[in-house]
N, C-alpha and C positions, 0 to 999 in steps of 0.2 A: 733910367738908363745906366748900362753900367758900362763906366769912360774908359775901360781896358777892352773887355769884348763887345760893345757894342749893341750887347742883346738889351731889349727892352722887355720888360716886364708886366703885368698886369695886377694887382695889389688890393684885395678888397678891403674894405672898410675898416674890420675886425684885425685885417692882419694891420694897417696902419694906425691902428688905435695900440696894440702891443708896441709896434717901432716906438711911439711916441711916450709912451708911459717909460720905456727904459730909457730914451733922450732926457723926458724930465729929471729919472730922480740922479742923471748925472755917476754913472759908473755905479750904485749901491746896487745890492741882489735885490731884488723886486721880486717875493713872494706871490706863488701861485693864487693865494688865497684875496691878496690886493689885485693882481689880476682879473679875477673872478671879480670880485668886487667896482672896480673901475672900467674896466670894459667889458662887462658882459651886467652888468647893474638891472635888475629888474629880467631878468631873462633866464629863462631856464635850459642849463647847457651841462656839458661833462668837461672834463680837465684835458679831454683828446681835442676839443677846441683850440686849447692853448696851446700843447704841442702841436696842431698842424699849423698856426699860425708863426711859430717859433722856428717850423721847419722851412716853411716858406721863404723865412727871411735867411733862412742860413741860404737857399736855393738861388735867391736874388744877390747877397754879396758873396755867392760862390766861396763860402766857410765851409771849414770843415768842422765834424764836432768833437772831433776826437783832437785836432791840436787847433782850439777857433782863436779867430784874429780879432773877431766882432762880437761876437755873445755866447758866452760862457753859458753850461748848466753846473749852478752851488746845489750839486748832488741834496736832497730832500729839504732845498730850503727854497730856490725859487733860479733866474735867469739874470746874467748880469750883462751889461751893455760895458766892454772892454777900450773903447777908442774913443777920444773927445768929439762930441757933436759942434760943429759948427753951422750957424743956421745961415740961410742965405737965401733972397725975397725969391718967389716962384711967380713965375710969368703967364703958364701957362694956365690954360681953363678949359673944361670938357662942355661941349655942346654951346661956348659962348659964355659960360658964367663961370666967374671963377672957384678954384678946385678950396674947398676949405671943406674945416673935419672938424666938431666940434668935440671935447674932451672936458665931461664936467663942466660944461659950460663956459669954454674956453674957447672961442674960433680961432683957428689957426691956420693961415693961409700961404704956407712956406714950404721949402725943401730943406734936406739936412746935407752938407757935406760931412761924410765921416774920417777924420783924420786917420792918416794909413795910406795904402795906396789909394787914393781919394775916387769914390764910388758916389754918384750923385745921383739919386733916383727921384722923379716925376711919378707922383704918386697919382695914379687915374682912381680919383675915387669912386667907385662902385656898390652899388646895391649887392644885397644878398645874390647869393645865382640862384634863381628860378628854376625850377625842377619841372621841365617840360619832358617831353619824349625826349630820349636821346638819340645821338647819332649813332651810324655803325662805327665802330673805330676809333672814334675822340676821346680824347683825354678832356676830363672834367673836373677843375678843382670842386671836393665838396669837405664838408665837413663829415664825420665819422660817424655822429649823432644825427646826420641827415641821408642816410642810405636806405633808410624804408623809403622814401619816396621812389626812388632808383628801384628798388624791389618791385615796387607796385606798378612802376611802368613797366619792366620788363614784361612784362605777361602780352604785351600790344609791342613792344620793340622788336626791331631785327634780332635775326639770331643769338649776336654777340655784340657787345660794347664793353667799352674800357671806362674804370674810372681810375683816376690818377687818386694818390692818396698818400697822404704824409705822415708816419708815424716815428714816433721818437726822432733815433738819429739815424735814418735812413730811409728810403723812399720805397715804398712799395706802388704795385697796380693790382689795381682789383678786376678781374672778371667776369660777366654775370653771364650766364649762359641758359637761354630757357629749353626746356624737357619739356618738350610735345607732346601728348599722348593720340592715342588712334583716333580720338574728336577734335584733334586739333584745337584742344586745350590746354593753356601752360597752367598744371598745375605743383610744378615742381621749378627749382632755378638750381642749376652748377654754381657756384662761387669760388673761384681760384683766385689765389693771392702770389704775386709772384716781386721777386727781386729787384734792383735795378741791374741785376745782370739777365735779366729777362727768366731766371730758373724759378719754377714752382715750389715753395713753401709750403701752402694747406691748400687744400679743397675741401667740399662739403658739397649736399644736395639736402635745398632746405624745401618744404614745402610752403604755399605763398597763397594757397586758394584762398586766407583769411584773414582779416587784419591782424587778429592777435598771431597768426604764422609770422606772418608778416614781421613784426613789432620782434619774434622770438630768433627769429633769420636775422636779421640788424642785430639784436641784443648779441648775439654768438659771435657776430662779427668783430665787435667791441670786444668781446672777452678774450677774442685770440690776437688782436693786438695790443690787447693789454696784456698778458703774457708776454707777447713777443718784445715790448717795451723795457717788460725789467727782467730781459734775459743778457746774459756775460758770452762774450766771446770764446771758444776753449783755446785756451792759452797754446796747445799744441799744436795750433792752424797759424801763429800770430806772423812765424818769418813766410807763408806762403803768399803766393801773390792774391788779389782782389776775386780775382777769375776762379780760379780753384778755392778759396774758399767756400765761393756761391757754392760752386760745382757739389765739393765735399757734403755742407749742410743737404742737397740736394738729395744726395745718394742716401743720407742718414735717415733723412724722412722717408724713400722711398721703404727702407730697409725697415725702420719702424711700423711704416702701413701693412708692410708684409704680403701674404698674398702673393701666390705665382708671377705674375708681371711686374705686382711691384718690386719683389725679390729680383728680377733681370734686371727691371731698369736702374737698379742698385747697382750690380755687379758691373753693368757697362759704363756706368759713370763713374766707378772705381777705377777699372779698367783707363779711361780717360786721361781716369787725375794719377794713374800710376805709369801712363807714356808721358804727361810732365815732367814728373818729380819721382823716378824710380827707387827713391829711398824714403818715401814717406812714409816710415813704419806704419801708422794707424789705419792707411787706406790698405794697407795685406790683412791688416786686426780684422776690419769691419768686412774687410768682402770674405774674408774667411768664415765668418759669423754669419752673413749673409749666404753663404754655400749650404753650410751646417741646417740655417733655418728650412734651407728650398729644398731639404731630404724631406721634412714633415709633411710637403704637399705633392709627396710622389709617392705612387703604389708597383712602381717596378723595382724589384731588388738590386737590380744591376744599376739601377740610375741613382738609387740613394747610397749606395757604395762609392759610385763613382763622386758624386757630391760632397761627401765624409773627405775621401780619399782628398780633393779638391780642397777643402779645408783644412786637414794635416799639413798638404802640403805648402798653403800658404803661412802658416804660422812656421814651416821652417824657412821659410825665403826671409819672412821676417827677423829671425831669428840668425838667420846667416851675415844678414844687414846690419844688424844689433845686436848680436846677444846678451847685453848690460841691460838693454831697454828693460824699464819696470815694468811695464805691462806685458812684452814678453814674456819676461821670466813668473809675472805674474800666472796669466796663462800657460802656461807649462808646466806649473805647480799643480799637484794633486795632492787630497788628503791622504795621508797614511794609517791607516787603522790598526798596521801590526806595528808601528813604531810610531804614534800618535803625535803630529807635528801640528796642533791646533793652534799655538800662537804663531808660530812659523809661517806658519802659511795666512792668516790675517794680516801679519805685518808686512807678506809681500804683496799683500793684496791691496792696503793700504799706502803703499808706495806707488801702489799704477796712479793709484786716485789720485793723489797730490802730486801725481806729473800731469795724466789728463785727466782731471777730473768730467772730462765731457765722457769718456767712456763709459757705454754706459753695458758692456760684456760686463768690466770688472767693479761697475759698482752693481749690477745684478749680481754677482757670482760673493762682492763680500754679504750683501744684505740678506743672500739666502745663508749664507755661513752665519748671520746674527741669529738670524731666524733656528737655525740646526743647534745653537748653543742658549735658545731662548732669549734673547737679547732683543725684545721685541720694539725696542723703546729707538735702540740704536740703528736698524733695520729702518724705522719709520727715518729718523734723522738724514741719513746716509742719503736715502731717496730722494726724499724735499729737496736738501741741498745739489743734487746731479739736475733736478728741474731745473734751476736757477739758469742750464747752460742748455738743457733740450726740452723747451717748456710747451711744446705743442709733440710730447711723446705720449702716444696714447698707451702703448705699452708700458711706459712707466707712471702713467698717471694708474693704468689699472692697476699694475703692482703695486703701488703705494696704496691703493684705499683697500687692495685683498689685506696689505699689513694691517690694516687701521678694523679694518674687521674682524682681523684675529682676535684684534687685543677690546673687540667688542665697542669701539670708539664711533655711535652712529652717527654724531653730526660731520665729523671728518669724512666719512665713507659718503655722506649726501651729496658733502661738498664735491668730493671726484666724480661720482656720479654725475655733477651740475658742471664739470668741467669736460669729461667727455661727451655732455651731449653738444654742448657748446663746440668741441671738436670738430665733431660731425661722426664719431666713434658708434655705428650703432649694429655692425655685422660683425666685430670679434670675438671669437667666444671669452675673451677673459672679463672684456668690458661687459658684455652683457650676463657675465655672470657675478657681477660686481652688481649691478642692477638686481638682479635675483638674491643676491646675499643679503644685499638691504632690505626688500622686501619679507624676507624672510626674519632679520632681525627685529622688524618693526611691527611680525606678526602681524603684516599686512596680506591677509588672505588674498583680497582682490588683486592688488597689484599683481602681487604672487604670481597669479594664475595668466593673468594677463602677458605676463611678463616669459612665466614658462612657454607660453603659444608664440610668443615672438623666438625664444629659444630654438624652439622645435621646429621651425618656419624655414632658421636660416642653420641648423645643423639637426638633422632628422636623427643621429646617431644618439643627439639627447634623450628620445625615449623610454631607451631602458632606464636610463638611471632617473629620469623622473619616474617611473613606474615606483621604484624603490621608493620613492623619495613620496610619492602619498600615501605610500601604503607603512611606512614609519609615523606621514599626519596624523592615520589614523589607527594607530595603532597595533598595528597589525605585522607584529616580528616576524614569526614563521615566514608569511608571506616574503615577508621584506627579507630574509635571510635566503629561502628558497630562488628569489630573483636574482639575488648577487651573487648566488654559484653560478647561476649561467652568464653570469658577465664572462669576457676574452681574457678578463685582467681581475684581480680583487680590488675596489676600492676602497682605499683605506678609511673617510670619512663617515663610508657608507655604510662599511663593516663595522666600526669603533660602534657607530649610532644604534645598531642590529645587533650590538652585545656578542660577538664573532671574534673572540679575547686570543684563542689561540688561532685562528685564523692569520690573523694581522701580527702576531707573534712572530710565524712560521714567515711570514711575509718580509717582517724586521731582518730578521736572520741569513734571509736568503739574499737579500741586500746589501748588506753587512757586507755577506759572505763575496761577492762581485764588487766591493768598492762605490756601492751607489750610497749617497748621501743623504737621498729624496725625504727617507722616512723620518729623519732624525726628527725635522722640523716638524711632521706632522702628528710624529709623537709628541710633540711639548702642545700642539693643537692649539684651539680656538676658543680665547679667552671670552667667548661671548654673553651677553646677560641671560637667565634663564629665559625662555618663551617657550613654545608649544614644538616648534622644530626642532629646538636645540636641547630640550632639559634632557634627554635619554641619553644623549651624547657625551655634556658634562659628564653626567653620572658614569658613566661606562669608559670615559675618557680617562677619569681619575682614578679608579679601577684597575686598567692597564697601565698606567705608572706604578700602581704602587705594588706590582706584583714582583715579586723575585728573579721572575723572568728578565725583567728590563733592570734593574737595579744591575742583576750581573752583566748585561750587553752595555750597558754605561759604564761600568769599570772596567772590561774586557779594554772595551775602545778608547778608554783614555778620560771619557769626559767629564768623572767625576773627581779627578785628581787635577784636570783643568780649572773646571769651577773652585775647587780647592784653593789651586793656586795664586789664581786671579784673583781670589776673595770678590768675583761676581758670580751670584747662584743666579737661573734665570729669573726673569720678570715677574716671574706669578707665585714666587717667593716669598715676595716683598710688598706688604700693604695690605688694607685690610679687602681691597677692592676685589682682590684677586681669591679669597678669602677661600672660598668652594672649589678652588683648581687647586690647591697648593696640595701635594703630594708626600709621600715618607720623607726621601731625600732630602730637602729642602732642610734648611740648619734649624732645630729646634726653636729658635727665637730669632725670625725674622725681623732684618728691620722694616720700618715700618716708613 
């Protein structure tokens, strides 16, 4: 019971075995791994154990974790119990026998007063929770490592049920929602995760018809709050209130899922948090971004004009509010190509970052500027580090493993891969073309194939370009060259592959010539290992670097007197790995 509010608590076993371990050793940090050790001994568990147990108790002396009164986290080293225990004999007893807990072999049949405002809890000892059918509607403490049981019942459960659930230093609820099909069969389940301001964070839709689904639906579950566990606050939300924070993260995930409604329910929630707080520079950034994005899923002229337009105009509201803002003036910088401003413009690009490093406009916009100067290394860095603050972004997890595939990195690229499915990422076309890059690195025919008919399922437009794209497997140029004139657009990976040298020249130039940036980076290309898809590429890649052509469009523009000056030549420079890609340019004696 706790002597201020009154509320009474219920406390299993596991969580009063943690209380009591930190009672004993008396204020020292009590590592995770003595933890694991002492109370979970003989038993096979994960470390989302110990924080739900650790959450619990913050829940029960109503702590907070951000300034706590009762139990600290010593950041990577373990939990420390902050106020003197005082023990004092306990009376009470559950069913007639009295309440005792054994610890290593220790019974102990007491209660603790904790010095502070003095919070006395009657500890009901209790058995594991038994994972029966669940209710509609209830909250259920369980453990994290215990949610396939909850999978396997929903399939016989009402529609909806809730399970309560504790991770790190904030409380989420978990959703499970079963998908009926026409035999009124659940062979699919919804799983939404949502706040304790009640706003949704992730969803997914896992299939369940099998145990090992089953076991893969759980495991995912685990993975994305284990993300969401050692993810940072963006520092540019810190003086907002509780409410709009949620709100904010809200709008950012929608905006990331993308997708026409998710793109709305972005802008309305921005909308929202901008009749709050009318000055909140980053909610103009993002729903401006979010306008920009919801032109690509419109086919009427007038309404993607208008959306652009909707977009100019927010970045100047913004900009009327601010005009010092970094990220403003971030955003409102463009590259120069007839007066070449290439550090200039990374250095302001790098000043949004270190204001909000959660945006993730201007850390997309510097990483593709790494990428356009070959800077493959620091493109990857830049990324990793933005996840740190939006680590259930699927659009930056896919952009981070397209880098890691550039630079031909397959175990990194798996790993994104094993994070997006974990997501529940499996309709956008970058992630599933992320899926298709690996298999294609790994000269994995099958997959390959398997993976194109998933392509082509959920974007038919893929067609042509898989057309090119067997008929380069096997050989077959002509062919492969004659399909990609009748493409809408030339693509440049497809042309390089097809030996189309002045084609993609003409393409560079024409680019150039309007201020688009797009090719720079695809001209420095894709650092990948030779295999059966990629060796014609290489070859024909390095080819078109080292022609005359481009040597003068790299001085024209500036960027070989940046390299110069920077004394950073790109990535593929340097090293013997890179060996087969390195180019004329590139300074006769690489370091290595």
């Amino acid at each position: 019971m706790n002597t201020e509010s009154g509320d009474h608590h219920k406390v299993d076993a596991k969580t009063i075995a943690v209380l009591l371990l930190l009672v004993e050793k008396k204020g020292q940090v009590v590592s995770r791994d003595e933890f694991m050790r002492r109370v979970w001994s003989g038993s096979i568990t994960v470390e989302e154990s110990l924080t739900r147990c650790i959450s619990e108790l913050r829940k029960v002396f109503g702590d907070n974790p951000k300034s706590p009164h009762y139990i600290k986290t010593v950041h990577k080293k373990g939990y420390q119990l902050l106020v003197e225990p005082v023990s004092i004999e306990a009376e009470s007893d559950i069913d007639g026998t009295a309440g005792q807990f054994k610890l290593n072999g220790v019974s102990l049949a007491k209660t603790f007063a904790l010095v502070g405002p003095i919070v006395v809890f009657i500890f009901w000892l209790v058995s594991e929770h038994p994972f029966g059918k669940p209710k509609p509607s209830t909250s259920t403490p369980i453990e994290i490592e215990q949610i396939t049981p909850h999978l396997i019942a929903s399939a016989n459960a009402s529609p909806e049920f809730f399970v309560e659930e504790m991770s790190g230093q904030a409380e989420y609820k978990v959703a499970l929602n079963r998908i009926v099909n026409q035999d009124s069969h659940v062979k699919k389940i919804k799983i939404r995760v949502f706040d304790n301001h009640q706003n949704q964070i992730w969803e997914a839709e896992r299939d369940i018809t099998t145990e090992l689904e089953q076991v893969v639906a759980a495991n995912d579950l685990k993975k994305m709050f284990a993300l969401i566990d050692d993810s940072k606050s963006p520092p540019e939300t810190s003086e907002l209130s509780a409410t709009i924070q949620s709100q904010y993260k809200q709008a950012i995930y929608y905006m990331d899922k993308r997708g026409k409604d998710n793109l709305l329910k972005s802008i309305a929630l921005f909308d929202e948090i901008l009749n709050a707080n009318s000055e909140f520079v980053m909610a103009f950034v993002n729903q401006a971004v979010a306008y920009r994005t919801l032109a690509f899923y419109e086919t009427e002229t007038d309404q993607v004009s208008r959306f652009k337009m909707r977009h100019d105009l927010l970045l100047q509201q913004a900009k009327a509010i601010a005009p010092e803002h970094p990220v403003v003036v971030a955003l409102t910088t463009e590259i120069n190509f007839r007066e070449p401003n290439w550090l200039s413009y990374k250095e302001k690009l790098k000043d949004a970052i270190a204001f909000s490093p959660a945006c993730s406009i201007c850390v997309r916009r510097l990483a593709e500027h790494y990428l356009n100067l070959g800077y493959y290394n620091e493109a990857a860095a830049l990324v990793k580090t933005h996840l740190d603050y939006s680590p259930l972004s699927i659009s930056m997890h896919s952009f981070l493993g397209m880098i890691y595939s550039m630079q031909g990195r397959i175990e990194q690229v798996r790993y994104q891969v094993d994070v997006l499915n974990a997501l529940g990422s499996n309709k956008g076309f970058d992630a599933m073309g992320l899926k298709l890059q690996l298999a294609m690195m790994e000269n994995d025919r099958d997959t390959y194939l398997e993976q194109t008919q998933v392509m082509l399922d959920a974007h038919p437009a893929f067609a042509q370009r898989l057309r090119v794209m067997e008929a380069l497997y096997e050989n077959k140029i002509e062919e492969a060259q004659g399909l990609i004139k009748t493409m809408p657009f030339l693509d440049f990976n497809l042309a390089v592959s097809s030996g189309m040298t002045d084609e993609v020249i003409e393409r560079i130039r024409t680019n150039i010539a309007s201020g688009q940036l797009k090719d720079l980076g695809l001209t420095h290309g894709w650092l990948v290992p030779g295999d059966q898809f990629h060796n014609s590429y290489i070859k024909n890649l390095l080819e078109l670097k080292n022609t005359q052509e481009i040597s003068n469009i790299f001085t024209e523009i500036g960027l070989i007197d940046f390299w110069q000056a920077n004394e950073q030549w790109p990535d593929y420079c340097y090293g013997v790995r890179y060996q087969r890609h390195r180019p004329n340019y590139c300074p006769h004696t690489p370091g290595e």
